[in-house]
BAMITOR-496212 format. One record per residue (C-alpha): residue number from 0; x, y, z. Coordinates in nm, 4 decimals, decimal comma. Example, Ala and Ser with C-alpha at 12.3 -4.5 7.8 and 13.67 -1.06 7.14 Angstrom:
# BAMITOR-496212
+-----+----------+----------+----------+
! seq !       c1 !       c2 !       c3 !
+-----+----------+----------+----------+
!   0 !   1,2300 !  -0,4500 !   0,7800 !
!   1 !   1,3670 !  -0,1060 !   0,7140 !
+-----+----------+----------+----------+
***
This chain:
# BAMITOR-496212
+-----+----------+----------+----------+
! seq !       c1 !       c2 !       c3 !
+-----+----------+----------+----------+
!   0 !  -1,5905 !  -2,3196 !  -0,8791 !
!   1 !  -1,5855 !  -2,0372 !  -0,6668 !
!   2 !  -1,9193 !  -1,8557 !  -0,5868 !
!   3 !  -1,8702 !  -1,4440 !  -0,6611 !
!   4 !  -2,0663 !  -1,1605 !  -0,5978 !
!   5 !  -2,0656 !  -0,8528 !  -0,8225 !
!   6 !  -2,0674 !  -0,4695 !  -0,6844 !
!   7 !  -2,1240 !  -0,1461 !  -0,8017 !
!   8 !  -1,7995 !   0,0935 !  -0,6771 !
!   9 !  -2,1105 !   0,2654 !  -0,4925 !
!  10 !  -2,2531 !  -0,0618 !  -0,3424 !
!  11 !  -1,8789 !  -0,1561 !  -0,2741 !
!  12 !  -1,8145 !   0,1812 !  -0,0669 !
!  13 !  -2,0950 !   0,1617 !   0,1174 !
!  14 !  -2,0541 !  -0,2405 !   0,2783 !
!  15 !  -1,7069 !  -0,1874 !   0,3448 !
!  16 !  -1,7824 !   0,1579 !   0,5127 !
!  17 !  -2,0298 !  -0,0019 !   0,7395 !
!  18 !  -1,8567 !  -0,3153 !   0,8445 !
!  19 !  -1,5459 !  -0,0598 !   0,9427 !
!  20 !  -1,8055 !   0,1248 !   1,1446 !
!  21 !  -1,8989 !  -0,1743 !   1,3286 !
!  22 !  -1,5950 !  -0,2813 !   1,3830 !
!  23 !  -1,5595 !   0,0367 !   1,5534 !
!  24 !  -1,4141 !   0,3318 !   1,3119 !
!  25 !  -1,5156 !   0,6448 !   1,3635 !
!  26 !  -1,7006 !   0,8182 !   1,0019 !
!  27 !  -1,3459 !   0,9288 !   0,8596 !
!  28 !  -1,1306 !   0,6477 !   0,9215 !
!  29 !  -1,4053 !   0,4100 !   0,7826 !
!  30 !  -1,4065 !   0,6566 !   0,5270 !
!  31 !  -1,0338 !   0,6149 !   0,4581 !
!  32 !  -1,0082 !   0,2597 !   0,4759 !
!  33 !  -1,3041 !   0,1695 !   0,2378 !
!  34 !  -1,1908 !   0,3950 !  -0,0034 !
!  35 !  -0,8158 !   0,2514 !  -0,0528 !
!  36 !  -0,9781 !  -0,0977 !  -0,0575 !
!  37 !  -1,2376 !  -0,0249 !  -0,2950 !
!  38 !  -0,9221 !   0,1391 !  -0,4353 !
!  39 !  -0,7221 !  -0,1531 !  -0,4418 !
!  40 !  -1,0043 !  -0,3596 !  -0,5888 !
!  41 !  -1,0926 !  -0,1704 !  -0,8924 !
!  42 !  -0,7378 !  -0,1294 !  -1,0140 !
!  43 !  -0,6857 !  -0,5414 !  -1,0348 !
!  44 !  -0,5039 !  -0,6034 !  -0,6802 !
!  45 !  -0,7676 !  -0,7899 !  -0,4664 !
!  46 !  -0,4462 !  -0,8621 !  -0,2558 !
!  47 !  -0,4958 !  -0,5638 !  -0,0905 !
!  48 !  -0,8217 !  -0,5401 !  -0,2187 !
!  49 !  -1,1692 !  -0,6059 !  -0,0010 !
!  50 !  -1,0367 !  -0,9303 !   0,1046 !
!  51 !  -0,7728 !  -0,6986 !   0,2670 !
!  52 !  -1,0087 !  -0,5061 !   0,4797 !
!  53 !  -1,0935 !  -0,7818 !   0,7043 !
!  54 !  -0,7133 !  -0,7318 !   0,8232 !
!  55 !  -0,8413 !  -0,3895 !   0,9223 !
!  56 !  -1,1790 !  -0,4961 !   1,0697 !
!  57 !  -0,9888 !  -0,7233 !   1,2791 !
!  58 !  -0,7346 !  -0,4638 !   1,3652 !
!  59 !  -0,9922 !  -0,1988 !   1,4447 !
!  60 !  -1,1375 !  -0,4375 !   1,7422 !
!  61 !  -0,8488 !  -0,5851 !   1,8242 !
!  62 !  -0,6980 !  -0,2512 !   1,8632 !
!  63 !  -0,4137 !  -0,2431 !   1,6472 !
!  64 !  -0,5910 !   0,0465 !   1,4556 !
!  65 !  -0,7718 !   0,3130 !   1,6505 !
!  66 !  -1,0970 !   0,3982 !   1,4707 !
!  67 !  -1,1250 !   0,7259 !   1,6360 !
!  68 !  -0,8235 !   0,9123 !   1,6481 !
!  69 !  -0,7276 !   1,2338 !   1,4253 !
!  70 !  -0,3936 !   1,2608 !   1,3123 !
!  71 !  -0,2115 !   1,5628 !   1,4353 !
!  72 !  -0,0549 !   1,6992 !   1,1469 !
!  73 !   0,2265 !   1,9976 !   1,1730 !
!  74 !   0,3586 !   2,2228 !   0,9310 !
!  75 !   0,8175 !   2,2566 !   1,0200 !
!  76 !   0,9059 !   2,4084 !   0,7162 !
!  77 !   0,7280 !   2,5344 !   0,3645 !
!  78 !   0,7553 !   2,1890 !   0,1505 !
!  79 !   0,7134 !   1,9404 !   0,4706 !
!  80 !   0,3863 !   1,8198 !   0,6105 !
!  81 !   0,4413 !   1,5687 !   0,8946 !
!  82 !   0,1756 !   1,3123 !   1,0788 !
!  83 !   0,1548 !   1,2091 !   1,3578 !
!  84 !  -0,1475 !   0,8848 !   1,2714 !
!  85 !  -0,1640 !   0,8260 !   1,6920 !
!  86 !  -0,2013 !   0,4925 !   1,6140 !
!  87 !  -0,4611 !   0,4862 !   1,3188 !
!  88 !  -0,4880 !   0,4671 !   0,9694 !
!  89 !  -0,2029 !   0,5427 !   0,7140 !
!  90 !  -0,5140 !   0,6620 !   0,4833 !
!  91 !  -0,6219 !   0,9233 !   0,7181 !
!  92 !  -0,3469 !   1,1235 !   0,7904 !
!  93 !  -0,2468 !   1,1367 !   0,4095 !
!  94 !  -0,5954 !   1,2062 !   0,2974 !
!  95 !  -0,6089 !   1,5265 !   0,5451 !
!  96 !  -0,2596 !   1,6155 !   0,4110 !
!  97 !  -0,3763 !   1,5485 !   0,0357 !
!  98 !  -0,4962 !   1,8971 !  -0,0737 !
!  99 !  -0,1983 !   2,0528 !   0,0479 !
! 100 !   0,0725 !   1,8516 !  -0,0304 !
! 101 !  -0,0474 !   1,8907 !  -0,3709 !
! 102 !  -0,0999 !   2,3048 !  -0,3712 !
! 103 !   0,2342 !   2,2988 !  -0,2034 !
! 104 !   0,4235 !   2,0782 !  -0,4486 !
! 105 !   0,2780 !   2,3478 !  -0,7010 !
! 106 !   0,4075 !   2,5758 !  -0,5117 !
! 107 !   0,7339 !   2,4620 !  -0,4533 !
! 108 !   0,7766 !   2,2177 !  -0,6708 !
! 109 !   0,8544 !   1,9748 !  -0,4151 !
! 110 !   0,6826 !   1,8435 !  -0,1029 !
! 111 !   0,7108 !   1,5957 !   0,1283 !
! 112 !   0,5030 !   1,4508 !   0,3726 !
! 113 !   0,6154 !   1,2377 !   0,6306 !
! 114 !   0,4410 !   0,9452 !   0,8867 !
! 115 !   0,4581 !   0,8060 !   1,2152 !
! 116 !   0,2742 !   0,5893 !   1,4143 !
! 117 !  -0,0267 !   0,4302 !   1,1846 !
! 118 !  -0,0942 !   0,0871 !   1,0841 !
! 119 !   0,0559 !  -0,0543 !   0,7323 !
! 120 !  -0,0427 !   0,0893 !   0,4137 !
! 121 !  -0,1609 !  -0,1285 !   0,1881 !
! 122 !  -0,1971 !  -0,0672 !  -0,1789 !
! 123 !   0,1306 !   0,1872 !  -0,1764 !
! 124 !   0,0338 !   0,2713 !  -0,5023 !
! 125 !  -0,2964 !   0,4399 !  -0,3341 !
! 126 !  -0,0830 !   0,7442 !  -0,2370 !
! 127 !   0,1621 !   0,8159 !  -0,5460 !
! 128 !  -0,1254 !   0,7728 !  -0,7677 !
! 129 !  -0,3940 !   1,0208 !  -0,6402 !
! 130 !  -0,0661 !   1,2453 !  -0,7288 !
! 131 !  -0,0279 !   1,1490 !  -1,0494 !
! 132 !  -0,3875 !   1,2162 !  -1,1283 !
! 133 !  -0,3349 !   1,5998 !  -1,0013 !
! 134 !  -0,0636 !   1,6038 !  -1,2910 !
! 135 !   0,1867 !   1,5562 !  -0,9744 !
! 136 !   0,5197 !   1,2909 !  -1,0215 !
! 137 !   0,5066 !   1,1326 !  -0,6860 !
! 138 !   0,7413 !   0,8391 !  -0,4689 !
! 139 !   0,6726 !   0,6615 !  -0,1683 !
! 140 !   0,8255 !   0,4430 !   0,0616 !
! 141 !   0,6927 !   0,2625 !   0,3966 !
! 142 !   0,7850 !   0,0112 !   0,6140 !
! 143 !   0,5986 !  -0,1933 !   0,9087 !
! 144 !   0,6731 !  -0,5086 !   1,1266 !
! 145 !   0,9810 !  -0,7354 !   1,0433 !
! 146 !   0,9148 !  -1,0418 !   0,7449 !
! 147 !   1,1986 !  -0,9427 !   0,5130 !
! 148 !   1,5589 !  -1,1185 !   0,6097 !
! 149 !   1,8345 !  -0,8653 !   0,5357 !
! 150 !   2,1776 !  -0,8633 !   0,3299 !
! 151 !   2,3921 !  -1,1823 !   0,4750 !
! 152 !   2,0851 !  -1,2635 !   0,7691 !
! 153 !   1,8283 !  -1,5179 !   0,8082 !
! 154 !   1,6014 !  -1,3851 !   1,0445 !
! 155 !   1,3468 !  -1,1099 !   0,9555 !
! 156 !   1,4873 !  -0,7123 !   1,0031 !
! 157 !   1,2583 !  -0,5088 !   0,7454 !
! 158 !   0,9111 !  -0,5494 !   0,6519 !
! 159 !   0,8745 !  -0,6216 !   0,2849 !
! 160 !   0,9671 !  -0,1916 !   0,2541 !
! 161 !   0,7662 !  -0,1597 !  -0,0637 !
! 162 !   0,8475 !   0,1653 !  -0,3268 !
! 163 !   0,5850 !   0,3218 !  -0,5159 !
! 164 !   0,6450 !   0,5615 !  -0,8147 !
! 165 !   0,3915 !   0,7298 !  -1,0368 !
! 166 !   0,4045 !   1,0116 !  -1,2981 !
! 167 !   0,1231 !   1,2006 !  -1,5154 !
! 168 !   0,0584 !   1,1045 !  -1,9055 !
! 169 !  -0,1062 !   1,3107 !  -2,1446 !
! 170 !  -0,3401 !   1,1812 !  -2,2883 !
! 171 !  -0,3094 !   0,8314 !  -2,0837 !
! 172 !  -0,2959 !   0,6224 !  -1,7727 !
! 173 !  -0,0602 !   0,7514 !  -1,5118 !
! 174 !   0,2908 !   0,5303 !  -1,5263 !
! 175 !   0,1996 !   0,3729 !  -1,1779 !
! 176 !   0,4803 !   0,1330 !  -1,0417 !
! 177 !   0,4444 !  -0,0093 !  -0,6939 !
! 178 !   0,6843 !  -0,3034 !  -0,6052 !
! 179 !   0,8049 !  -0,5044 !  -0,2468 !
! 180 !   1,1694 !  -0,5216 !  -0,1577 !
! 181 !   1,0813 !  -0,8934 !  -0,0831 !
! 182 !   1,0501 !  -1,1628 !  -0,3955 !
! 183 !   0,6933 !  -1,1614 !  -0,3024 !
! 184 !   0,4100 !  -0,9849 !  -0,0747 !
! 185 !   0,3260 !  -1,1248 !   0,2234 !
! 186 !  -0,0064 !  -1,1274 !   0,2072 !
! 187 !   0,0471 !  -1,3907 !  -0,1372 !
! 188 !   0,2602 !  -1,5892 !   0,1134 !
! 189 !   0,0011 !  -1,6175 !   0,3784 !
! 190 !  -0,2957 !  -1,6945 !   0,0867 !
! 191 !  -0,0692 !  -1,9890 !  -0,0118 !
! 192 !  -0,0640 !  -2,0919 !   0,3134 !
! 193 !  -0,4356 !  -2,0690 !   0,3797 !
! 194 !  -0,4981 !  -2,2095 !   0,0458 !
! 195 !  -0,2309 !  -2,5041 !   0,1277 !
! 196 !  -0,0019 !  -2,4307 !  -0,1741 !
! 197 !   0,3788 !  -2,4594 !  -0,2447 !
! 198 !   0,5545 !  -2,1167 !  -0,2927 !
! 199 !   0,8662 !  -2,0452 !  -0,5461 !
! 200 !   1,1832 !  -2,1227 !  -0,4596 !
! 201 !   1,3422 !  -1,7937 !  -0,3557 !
! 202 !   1,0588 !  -1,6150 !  -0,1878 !
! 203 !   1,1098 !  -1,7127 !   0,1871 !
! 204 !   1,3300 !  -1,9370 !   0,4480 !
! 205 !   1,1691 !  -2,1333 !   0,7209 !
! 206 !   1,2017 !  -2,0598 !   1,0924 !
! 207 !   1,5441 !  -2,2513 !   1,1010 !
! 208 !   1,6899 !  -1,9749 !   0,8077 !
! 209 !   1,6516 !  -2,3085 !   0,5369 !
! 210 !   1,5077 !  -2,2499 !   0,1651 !
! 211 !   1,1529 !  -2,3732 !   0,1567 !
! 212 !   0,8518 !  -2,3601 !  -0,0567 !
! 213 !   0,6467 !  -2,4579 !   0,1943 !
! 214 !   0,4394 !  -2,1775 !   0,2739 !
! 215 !   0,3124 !  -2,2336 !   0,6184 !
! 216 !   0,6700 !  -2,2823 !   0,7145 !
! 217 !   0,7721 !  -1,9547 !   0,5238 !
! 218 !   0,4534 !  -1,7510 !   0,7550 !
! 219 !   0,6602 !  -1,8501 !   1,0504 !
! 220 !   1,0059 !  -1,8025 !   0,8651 !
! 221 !   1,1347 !  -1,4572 !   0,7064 !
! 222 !   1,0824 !  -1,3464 !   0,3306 !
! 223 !   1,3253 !  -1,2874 !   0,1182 !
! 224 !   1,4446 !  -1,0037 !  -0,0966 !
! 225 !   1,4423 !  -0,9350 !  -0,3957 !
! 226 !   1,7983 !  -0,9723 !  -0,6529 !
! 227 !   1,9768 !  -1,0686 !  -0,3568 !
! 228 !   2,1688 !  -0,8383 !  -0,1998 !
! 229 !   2,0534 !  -0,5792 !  -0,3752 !
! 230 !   1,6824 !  -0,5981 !  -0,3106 !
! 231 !   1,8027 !  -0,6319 !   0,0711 !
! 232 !   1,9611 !  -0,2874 !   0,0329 !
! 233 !   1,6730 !  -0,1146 !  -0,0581 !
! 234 !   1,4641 !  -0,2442 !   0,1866 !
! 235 !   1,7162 !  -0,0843 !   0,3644 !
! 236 !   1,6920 !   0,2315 !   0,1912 !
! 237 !   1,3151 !   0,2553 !   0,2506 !
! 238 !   1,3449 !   0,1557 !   0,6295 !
! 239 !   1,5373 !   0,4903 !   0,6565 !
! 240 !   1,3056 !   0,7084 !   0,4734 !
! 241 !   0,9912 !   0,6151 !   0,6122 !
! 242 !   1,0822 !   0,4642 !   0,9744 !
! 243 !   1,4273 !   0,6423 !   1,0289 !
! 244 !   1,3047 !   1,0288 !   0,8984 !
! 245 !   1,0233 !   1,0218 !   1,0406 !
! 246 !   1,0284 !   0,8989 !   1,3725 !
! 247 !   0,8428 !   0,5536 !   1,2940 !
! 248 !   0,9142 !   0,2045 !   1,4813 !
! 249 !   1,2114 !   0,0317 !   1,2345 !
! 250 !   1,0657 !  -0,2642 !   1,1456 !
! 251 !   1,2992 !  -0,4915 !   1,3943 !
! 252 !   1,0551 !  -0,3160 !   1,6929 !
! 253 !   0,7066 !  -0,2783 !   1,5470 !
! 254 !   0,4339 !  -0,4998 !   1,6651 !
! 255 !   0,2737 !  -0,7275 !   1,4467 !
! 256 !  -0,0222 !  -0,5925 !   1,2394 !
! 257 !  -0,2407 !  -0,9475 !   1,2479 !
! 258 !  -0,1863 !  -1,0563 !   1,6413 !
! 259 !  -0,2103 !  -0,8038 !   2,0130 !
! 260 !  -0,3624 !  -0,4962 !   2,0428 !
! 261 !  -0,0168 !  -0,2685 !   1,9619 !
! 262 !  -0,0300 !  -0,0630 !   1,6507 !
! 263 !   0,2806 !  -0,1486 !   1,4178 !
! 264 !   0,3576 !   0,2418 !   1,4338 !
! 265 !   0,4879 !   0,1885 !   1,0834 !
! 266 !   0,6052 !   0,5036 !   0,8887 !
! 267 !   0,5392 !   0,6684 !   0,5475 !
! 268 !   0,7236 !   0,8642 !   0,3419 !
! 269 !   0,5852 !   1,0592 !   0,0522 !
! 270 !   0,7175 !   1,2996 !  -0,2152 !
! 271 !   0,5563 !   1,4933 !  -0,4803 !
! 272 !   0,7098 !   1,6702 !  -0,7497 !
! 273 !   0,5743 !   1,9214 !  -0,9935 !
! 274 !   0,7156 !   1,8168 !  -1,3380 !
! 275 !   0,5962 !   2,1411 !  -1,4958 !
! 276 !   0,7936 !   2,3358 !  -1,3260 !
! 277 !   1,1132 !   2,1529 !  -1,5170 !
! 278 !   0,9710 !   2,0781 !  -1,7841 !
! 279 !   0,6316 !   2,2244 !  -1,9315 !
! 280 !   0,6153 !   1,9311 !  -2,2103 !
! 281 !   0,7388 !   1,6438 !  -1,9161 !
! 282 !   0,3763 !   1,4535 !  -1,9275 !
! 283 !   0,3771 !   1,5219 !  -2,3553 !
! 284 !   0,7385 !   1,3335 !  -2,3662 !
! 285 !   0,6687 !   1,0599 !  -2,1304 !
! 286 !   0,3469 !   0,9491 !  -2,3417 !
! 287 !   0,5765 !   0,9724 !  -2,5945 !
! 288 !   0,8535 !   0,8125 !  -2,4990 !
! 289 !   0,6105 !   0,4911 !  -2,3612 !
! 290 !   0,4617 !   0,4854 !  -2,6535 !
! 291 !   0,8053 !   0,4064 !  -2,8037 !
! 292 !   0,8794 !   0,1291 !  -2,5564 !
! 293 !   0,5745 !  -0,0778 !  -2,5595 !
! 294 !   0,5184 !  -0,0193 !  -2,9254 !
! 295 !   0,8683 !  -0,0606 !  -3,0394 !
! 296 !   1,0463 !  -0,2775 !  -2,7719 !
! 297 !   0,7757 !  -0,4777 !  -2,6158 !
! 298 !   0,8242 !  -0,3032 !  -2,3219 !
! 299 !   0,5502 !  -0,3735 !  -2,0194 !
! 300 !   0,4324 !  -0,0177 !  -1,8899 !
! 301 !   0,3445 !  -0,0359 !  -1,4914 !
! 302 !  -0,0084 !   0,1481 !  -1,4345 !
! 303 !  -0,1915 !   0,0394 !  -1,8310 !
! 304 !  -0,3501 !  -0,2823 !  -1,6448 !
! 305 !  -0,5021 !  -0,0976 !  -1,3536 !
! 306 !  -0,6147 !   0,1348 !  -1,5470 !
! 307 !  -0,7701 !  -0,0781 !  -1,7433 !
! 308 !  -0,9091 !  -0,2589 !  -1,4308 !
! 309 !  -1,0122 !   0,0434 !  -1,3374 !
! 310 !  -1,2449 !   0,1329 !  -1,6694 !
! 311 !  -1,3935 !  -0,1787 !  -1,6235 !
! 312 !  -1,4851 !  -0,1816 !  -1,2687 !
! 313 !  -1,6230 !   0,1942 !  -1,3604 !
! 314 !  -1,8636 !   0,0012 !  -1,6572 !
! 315 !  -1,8816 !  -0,3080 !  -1,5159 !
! 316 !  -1,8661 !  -0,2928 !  -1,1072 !
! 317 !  -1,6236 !  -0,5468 !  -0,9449 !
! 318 !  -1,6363 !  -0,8827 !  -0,8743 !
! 319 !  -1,4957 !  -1,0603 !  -0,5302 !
! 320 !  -1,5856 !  -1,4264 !  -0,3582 !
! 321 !  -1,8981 !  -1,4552 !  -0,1851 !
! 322 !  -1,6548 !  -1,5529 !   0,1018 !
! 323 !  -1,5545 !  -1,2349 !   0,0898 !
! 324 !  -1,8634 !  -1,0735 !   0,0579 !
! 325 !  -2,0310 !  -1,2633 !   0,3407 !
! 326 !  -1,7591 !  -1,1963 !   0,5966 !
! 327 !  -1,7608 !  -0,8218 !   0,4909 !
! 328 !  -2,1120 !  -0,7123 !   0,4724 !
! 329 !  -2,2089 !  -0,9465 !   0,7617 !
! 330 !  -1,9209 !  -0,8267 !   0,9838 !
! 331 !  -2,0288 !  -0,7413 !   1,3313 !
! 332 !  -2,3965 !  -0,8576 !   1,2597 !
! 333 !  -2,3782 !  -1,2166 !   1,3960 !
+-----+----------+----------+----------+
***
C-alpha cells in the first residue's frame, strides 16, 4: 500500500514554494508555479498536481524554465494583452495580466490575452477558471512540443493542444471543462510507463506508426487524437490560436519540455467574456439549465468534482505519496 502524507493548502504552498526556490526560481515564478500545482492538487488532478512540479524543478535547473525572468507584457489594442514569458513560466505572465484582463473584459466585454515563449501550462483549467470565479466566461487554448500524430500521419505534429472552457453559476461551482485533443494526456502515458502498465487501445502508436498498448513504446511513439479525424483537427485549431496568433514555436519546432536546456516556447491563448453584458440573468439560466441536465438527463457537469475536491482539500488538506513528498520538500537539500 502506498505510504501518503497529508498537507494543509498552507503547508502545501509553502514546500513547493521552497523547493522551486532551490531549484532556482526567483520569489514570483516560485510563486506562480506552486500556486497552479497546489491548484491542480486540490481540485482532484494530481496529474498535474505536486507530482507535476518536479517537471518544473527539473526544468528550472536544467534550464528549460528561467526562474528569473519577467514577462514583458504590451498593451496593441484596448481588449488585447500580449506576453512575451522570455522563456519562463506560463503562470507568470498570466498572473501579471490577471487583474486586467478581467477589468478589461468588463470593460469591453471581451479580452484576450495572448503568449509566447514560456514553458507548458499545465492544469489549462488553472487559467479559464480564476475567470469564472470573477463571474467572467473564459476559453483557452495552448500548445507545446510535438506528441500528438495529426489527420492521415503517424509521426507526432501537435502537442496534445488541450481546450479549456469555464463559465460562472449562481449559486454553484463554475462549469469548468478542460480536455486534450489526444485520447489521453501525456503525462498518464508516461505514469503507465513508469508504473510498467498496458495503455488502451487507441491512445498512441509506437515509433514505427503501429497501434500499441505498450506504453514505453507509445513515450517514444506519437499520441493519438481524439474521434479520429476530428480530434486531429482541433488540435489543429488550437495550434493556430495559441502558437500561430501569437508568435509561439508550432509544436513541430519546440524543444522538448523533459530533456536540454531549450524552453518549449509554447504559446497561450486566452479569452474572457463578460456574460452580463448579453445577458444580465446568463449565470441564473445556466444553473438552471444544469440543473435540468444532471437532474433530469443524467447528464455529467464538468467542474462539480473539482469543486468538490476542492471543499475537501479546504476542510480536509490534501493528500499525495510520500514519494512525492520526499522528492519535493527534500529537493535541492541532499
Amino acid at each position: 500500500m502506498t505510504e501518503t502524507v497529508t498537507l494543509s493548502l498552507e503547508e502545501a504552498l509553502s514546500i513547493c514554494r521552497e523547493a522551486a526556490r532551490r531549484a532556482g526560481a526567483g520569489p514570483a515564478t516560485a510563486e506562480a508555479l506552486a500556486g497552479a500545482s497546489v491548484d491542480a492538487e486540490r481540485d482532484g488532478q494530481p496529474t498535474v498536481g505536486i507530482g507535476h512540479l518536479i517537471d518544473y524543478l527539473e526544468s528550472l535547473e536544467a534550464g528549460r524554465i528561467d526562474g528569473t525572468v519577467e514577462p514583458e507584457l504590451s498593451r496593441p489594442a484596448g481588449a488585447i494583452i500580449l506576453s512575451d514569458a522570455k522563456g519562463g513560466s506560463a503562470h507568470l505572465g498570466f498572473d501579471r495580466a490577471f487583474n486586467d484582463l478581467a477589468q478589461t473584459a468588463r470593460l469591453f466585454g471581451v479580452a484576450v490575452f495572448s503568449q509566447k515563449n514560456a514553458f507548458t501550462s499545465g492544469s489549462l483549467s488553472y487559467f479559464v477558471g480564476r475567470l469564472a470565479e470573477a463571474g467572467l466566461v473564459g476559453f483557452a487554448a495552448t500548445n507545446g512540443p510535438a506528441l500528438l500524430a495529426g489527420s492521415g500521419a503517424t509521426k507526432p505534429v501537435y502537442c496534445t493542444n488541450p481546450l479549456a472552457f469555464a463559465a460562472p453559476v449562481e449559486g454553484g461551482a463554475p462549469l469548468v471543462i478542460d480536455q486534450a485533443s489526444s485520447a489521453t494526456a501525456f503525462v498518464n502515458v508516461r505514469k503507465a510507463a513508469q508504473e510498467g502498465r498496458d495503455i488502451p487501445e487507441g491512445w498512441a502508436l509506437d515509433a514505427e506508426g503501429r497501434p500499441t498498448t505498450d506504453a514505453k513504446a507509445a513515450v517514444k511513439g506519437a499520441l493519438l487524437a481524439f474521434g479520429g479525424a476530428r480530434g486531429a483537427n482541433i488540435a489543429l485549431m488550437v495550434e493556430v490560436l495559441a502558437a500561430g496568433i501569437s508568435g509561439a514555436n508550432w509544436s513541430l519546432d519546440a524543444p522538448g519540455f523533459t530533456s536540454g536546456s531549450q524552453s518549449p516556447g509554447s504559446g497561450l491563448f486566452v479569452l474572457a467574456l463578460d456574460p452580463k453584458l448579453i445577458d444580465p440573468d446568463f449565470s441564473t439560466r445556466l444553473a438552471a439549465q444544469l440543473h435540468r441536465l444532471s437532474g433530469g438527463y443524467g447528464v455529467h457537469i464538468p467542474g462539480l468534482a473539482k469543486a468538490a475536491a476542492r471543499e475537501k482539500a479546504e476542510r480536509s488538506g490534501i493528500v499525495i505519496s510520500k514519494e512525492i513528498y520526499d522528492r519535493v520538500a527534500g529537493w535541492g537539500r541532499r
